[in-house]
C-alpha positions as CSV (number, residue, x, y, z in Angstrom):
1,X,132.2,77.8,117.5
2,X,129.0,77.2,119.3
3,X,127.6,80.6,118.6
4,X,128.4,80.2,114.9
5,X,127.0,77.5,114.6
6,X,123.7,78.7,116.3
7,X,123.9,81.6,114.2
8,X,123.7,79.5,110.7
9,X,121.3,77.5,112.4
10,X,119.6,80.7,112.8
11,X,119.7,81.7,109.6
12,X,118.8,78.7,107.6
13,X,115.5,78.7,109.7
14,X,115.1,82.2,108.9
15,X,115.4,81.0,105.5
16,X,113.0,78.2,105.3
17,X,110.7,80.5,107.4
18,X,110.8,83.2,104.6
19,X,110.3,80.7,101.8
20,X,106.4,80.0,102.8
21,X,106.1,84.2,102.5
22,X,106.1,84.1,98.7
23,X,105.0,86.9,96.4
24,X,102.3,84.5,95.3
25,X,101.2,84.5,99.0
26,X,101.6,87.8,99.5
27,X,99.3,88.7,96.4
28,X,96.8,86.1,97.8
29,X,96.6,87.6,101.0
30,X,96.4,91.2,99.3
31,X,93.3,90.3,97.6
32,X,92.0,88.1,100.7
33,X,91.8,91.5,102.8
34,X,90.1,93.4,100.1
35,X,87.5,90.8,100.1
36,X,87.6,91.1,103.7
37,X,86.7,95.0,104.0
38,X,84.6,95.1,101.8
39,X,86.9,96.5,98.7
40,X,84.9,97.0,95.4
41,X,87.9,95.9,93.6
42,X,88.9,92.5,95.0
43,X,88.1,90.6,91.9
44,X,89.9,92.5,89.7
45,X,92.9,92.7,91.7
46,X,92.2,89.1,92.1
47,X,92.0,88.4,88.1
48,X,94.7,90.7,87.2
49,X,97.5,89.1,89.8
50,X,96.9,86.2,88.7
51,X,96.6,86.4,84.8
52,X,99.9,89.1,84.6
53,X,101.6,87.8,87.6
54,X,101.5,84.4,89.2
55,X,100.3,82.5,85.5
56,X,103.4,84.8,83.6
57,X,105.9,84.5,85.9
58,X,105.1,81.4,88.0
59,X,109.8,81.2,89.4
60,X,109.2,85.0,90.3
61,X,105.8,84.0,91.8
62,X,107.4,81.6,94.4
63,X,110.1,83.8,95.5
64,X,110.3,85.3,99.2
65,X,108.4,88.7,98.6
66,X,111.4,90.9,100.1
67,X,113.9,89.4,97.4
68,X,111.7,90.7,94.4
69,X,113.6,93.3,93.0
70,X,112.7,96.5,91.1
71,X,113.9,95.1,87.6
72,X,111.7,92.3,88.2
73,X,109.1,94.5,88.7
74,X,109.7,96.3,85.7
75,X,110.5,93.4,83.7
76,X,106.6,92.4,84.8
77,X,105.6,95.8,83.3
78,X,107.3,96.3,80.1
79,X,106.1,92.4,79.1
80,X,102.7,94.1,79.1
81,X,103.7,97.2,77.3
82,X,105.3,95.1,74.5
83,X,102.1,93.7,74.6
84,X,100.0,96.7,74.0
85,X,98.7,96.7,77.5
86,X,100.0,99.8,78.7
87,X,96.5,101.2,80.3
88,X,96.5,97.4,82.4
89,X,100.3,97.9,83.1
90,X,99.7,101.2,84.9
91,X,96.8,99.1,86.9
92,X,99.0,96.5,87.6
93,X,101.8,98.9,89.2
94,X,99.2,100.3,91.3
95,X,98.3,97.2,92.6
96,X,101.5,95.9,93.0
97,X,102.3,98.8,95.4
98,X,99.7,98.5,97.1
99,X,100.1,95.3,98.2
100,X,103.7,95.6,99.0
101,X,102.9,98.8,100.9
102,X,100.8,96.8,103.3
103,X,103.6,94.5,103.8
104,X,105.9,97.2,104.2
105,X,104.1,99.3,107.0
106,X,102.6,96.2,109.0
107,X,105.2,96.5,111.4
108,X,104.4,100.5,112.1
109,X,100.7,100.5,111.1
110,X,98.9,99.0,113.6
111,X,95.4,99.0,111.5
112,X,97.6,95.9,109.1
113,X,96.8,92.6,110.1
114,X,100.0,90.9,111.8
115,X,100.1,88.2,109.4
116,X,101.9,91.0,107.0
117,X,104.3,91.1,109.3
118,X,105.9,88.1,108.5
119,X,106.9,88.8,104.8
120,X,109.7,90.9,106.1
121,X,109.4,93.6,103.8
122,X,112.3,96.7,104.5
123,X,111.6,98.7,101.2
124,X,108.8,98.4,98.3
125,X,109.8,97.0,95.2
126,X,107.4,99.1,93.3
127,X,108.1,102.6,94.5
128,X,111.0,103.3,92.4
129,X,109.8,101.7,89.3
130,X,108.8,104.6,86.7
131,X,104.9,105.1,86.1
132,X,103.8,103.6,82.4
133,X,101.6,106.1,80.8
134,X,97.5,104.9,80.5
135,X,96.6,106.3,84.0
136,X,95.2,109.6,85.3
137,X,92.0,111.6,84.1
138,X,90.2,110.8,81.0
139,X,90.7,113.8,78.9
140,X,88.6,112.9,76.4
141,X,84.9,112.9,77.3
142,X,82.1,112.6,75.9
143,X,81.3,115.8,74.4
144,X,77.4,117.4,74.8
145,X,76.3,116.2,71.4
146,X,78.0,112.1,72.0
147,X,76.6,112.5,75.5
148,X,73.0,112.8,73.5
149,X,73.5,110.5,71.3
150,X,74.4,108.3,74.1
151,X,71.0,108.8,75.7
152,X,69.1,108.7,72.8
153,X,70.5,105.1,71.8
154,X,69.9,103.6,75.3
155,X,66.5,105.5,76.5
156,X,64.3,103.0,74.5
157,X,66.3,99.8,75.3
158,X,63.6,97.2,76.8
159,X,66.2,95.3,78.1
160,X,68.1,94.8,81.7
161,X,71.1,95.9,80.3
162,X,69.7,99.0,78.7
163,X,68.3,100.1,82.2
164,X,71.7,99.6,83.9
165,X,73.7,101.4,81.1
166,X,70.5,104.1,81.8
167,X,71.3,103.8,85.9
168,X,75.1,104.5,85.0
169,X,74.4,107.8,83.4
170,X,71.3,109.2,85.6
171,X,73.6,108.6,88.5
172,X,76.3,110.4,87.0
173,X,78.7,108.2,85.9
174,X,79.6,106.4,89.1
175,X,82.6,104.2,89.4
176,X,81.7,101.2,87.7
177,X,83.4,98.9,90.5
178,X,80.9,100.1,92.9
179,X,78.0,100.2,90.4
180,X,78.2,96.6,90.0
181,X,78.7,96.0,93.8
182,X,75.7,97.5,94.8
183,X,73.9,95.3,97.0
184,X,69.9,95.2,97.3
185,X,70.1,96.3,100.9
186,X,71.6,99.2,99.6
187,X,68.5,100.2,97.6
188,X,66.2,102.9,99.0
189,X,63.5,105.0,97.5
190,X,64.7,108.2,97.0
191,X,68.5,106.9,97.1
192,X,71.2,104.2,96.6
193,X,74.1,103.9,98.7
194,X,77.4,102.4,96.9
195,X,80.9,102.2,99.0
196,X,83.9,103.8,98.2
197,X,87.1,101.7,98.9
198,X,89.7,104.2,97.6
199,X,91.7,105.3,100.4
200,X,94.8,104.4,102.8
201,X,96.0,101.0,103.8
202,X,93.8,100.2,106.8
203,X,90.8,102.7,105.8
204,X,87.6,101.5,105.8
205,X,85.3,101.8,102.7
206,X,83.3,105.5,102.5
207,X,79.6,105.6,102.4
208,X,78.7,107.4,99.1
209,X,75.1,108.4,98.8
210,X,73.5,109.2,95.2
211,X,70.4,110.2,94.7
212,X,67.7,108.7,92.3
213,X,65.6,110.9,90.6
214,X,62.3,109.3,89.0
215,X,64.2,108.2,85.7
216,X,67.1,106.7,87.3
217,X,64.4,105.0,90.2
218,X,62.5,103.5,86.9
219,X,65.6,102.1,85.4
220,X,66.7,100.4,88.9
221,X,63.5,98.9,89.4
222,X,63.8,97.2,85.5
223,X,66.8,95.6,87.3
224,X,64.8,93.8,89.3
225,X,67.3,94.1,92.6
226,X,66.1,91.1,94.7
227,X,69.0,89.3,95.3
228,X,72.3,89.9,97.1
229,X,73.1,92.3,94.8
230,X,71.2,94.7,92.8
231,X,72.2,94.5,89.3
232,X,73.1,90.9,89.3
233,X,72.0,88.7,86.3
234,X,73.3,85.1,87.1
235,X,72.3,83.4,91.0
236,X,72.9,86.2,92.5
237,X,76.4,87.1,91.5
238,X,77.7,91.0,91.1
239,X,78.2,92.0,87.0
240,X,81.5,91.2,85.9
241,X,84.4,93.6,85.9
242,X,83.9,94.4,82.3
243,X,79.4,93.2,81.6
244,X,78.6,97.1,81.4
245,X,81.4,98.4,78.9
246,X,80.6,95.0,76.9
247,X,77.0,95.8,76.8
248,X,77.5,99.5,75.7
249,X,80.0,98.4,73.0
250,X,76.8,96.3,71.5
251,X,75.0,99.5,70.4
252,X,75.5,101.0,66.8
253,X,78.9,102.9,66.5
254,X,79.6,102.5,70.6
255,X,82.3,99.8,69.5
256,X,85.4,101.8,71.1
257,X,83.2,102.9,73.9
258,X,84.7,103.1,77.3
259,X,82.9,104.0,80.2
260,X,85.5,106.4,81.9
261,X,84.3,108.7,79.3
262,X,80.5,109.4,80.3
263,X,82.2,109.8,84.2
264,X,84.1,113.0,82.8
265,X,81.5,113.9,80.0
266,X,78.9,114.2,82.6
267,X,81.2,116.1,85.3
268,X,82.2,118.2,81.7
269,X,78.3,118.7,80.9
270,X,77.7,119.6,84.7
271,X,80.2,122.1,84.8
272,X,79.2,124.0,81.8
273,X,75.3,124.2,83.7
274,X,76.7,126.2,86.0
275,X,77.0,123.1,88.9
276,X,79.9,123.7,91.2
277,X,83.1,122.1,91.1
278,X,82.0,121.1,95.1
279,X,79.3,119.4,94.1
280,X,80.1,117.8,90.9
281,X,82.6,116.1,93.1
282,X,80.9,114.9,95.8
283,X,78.7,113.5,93.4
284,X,81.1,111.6,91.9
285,X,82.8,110.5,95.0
286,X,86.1,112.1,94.4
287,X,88.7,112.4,97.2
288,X,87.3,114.8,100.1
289,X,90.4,116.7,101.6
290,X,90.9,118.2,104.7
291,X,90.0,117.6,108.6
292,X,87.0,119.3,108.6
293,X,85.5,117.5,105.7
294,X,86.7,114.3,105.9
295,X,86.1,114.2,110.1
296,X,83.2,116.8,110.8
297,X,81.2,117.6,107.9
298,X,78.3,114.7,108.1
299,X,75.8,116.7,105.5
300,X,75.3,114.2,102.4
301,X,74.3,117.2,99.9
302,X,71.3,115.3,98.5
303,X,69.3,118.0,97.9
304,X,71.9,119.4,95.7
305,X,73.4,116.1,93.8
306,X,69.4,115.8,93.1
307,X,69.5,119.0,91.5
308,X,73.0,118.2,89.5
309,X,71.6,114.8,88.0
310,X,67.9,116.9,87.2
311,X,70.1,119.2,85.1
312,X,71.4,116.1,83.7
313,X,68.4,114.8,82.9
314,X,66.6,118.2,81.5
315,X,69.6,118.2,79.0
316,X,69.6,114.8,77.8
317,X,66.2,115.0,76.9
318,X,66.7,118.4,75.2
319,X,68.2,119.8,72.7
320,X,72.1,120.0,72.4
321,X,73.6,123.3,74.6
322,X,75.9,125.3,71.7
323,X,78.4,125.0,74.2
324,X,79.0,121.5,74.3
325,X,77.6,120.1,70.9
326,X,81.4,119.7,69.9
């Protein structure tokens, strides 16, 4: 009798233990260790938990986080589908995982903080939720001629926002997260350093180094990068999530434009010059594979990402190439 009653005792602690271990508190300490190393993407992941999640669904929100099921999951999803929302949707998912995969490996992963520990978590949620369609490559970049025209409509703009939309492309395309997180201290004179956050739970951020050649120096400098962070147009504060695609959308006939598509136009343009697949991606920061790269190989290939984004240069300001003027 004692023991059964020590047991419920037990359990009803467990209980009341587990109900401070929310999914709201779970998503909050997500984003909190993003912040924490340095992840590019906190504030998105940050503004899209709480608009889609914790404001939506505020009962689900304040459940344990291992009694969220997958239909509640999906439920989340397809209210954003029905919405029209299916490229934020896929987003979403990936976040979601992401944070219920930290909670889920905290007690074999020793690079998780503890706290993780405590939510309990035997399976993810999120894993056997199908993926919504809106995610992947962009396979519709700019073509050679719209990559031109591009140019040509922001080359003359006398305005901060023209010389970071100019510092996007003469970088080639970079991630826009880290773009906007560049930080002054960051700034050198023959190259910027951005940090890539993409990896495994636990990873650090990646040093990503891109050169600037004279153009792209000139458009930095317009920025005027002399607080915290380098393209920052209000007390010091990074550009927000979405200040560059806004800006582009101003120009005449850009009103669809998305930025995703100058990152694959330019890796398109590159290719057809003749660049190598190796270099187009390291000078896009896309994943590095094996041991020897990712471990051994220290060699930044400046010299040739310099050469990639001169090629880059030579055929903005020239005429279209019959192969790409599509």
């Amino acid at each position: 009798m004692a023991k059964r009653k020590a047991e419920q005792q037990k359990a009803k602690q467990d209980k009341q233990n587990l109900s401070a271990f929310t999914l709201q508190a779970l998503l909050t300490d997500y984003v909190h260790w993003l912040g924490a190393n340095g992840k590019v993407s906190e504030g998105k992941v940050r503004t899209q938990f709480k608009l889609h999640v914790i404001n939506a669904w505020p009962e689900l929100a304040a459940l344990p986080a291992n009694e969220v099921t997958e239909e509640q999951i999906a439920d989340i999803l397809r209210k954003m589908i029905e919405a029209g929302k299916v490229t934020t949707a896929w987003g979403l998912r990936k976040m979601l995982r992401a944070a219920f995969q930290m909670a889920r490996e905290a007690k074999t992963n020793p690079a998780v903080p503890i706290k993780f520990k405590d939510y309990a978590l035997k399976f993810n949620p999120v894993n056997d939720v199908k993926v919504v369609g809106g995610g992947g490559a962009d396979m519709n970049p700019l073509s050679g001629a719209e990559m031109h025209a591009y140019w040509q409509a922001i080359k003359q703009l006398d305005t901060q926002q023209g010389a970071v939309l100019r510092l996007h492309l003469l970088t080639g395309g970079q991630r826009l997260e880290q773009l906007r997180a560049l930080k002054t201290v960051d700034v050198h004179a023959a190259h910027i350093v951005l940090w890539d956050g993409k990896g495994k739970v636990g990873t650090a951020p990646r040093q990503h180094l891109v050169p600037l050649i004279p153009e792209a120096k000139r458009a930095l400098e317009m920025c005027n990068p002399t607080g915290d962070y380098a393209l920052s147009v209000k007390d010091g504060e990074p550009l927000g999530n979405n200040t560059i695609r806004l800006w582009a959308q101003k120009l005449p006939g850009n009103q669809s434009f998305k930025p995703k598509r100058v990152r694959s136009g330019v890796e398109t343009l590159l290719a057809s010059l003749g660049v190598s697949k190796e270099i187009r991606w390291r000078l896009q920061s896309h994943g590095i594979s094996g041991v020897q790269d990712r471990h051994y190989n220290a060699y930044e290939y400046m010299k040739e990402k310099e050469e990639a984004l001169s090629l880059l240069f030579k055929y903005l300001e020239g005429s279209n190439s019959p192969r790409l003027s599509g």
